[in-house]
Phi, psi and omega in degrees: 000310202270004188278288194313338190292301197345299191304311195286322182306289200292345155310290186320297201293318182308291144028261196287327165297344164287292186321329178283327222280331188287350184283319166315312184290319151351263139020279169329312186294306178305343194258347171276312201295336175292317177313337189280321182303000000 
């Protein structure tokens, strides 16, 4: 029981850290292409 919560938490957290890290980059990308325009 407490091996599978382990499994799912560090799943779940990679999860949001990919989702923030591509929203960041995101971000990045929109403020270059406005400073290139």
């Amino acid at each position: 029981m407490g091996f599978e919560l382990m499994k799912y938490m560090t799943m779940f957290r990679a999860c949001i850290v990919r989702e923030e890290f591509f929203y960041y980059r995101g971000n990045n990308i929109l403020k270059q292409d406005l400073e290139f325009l």
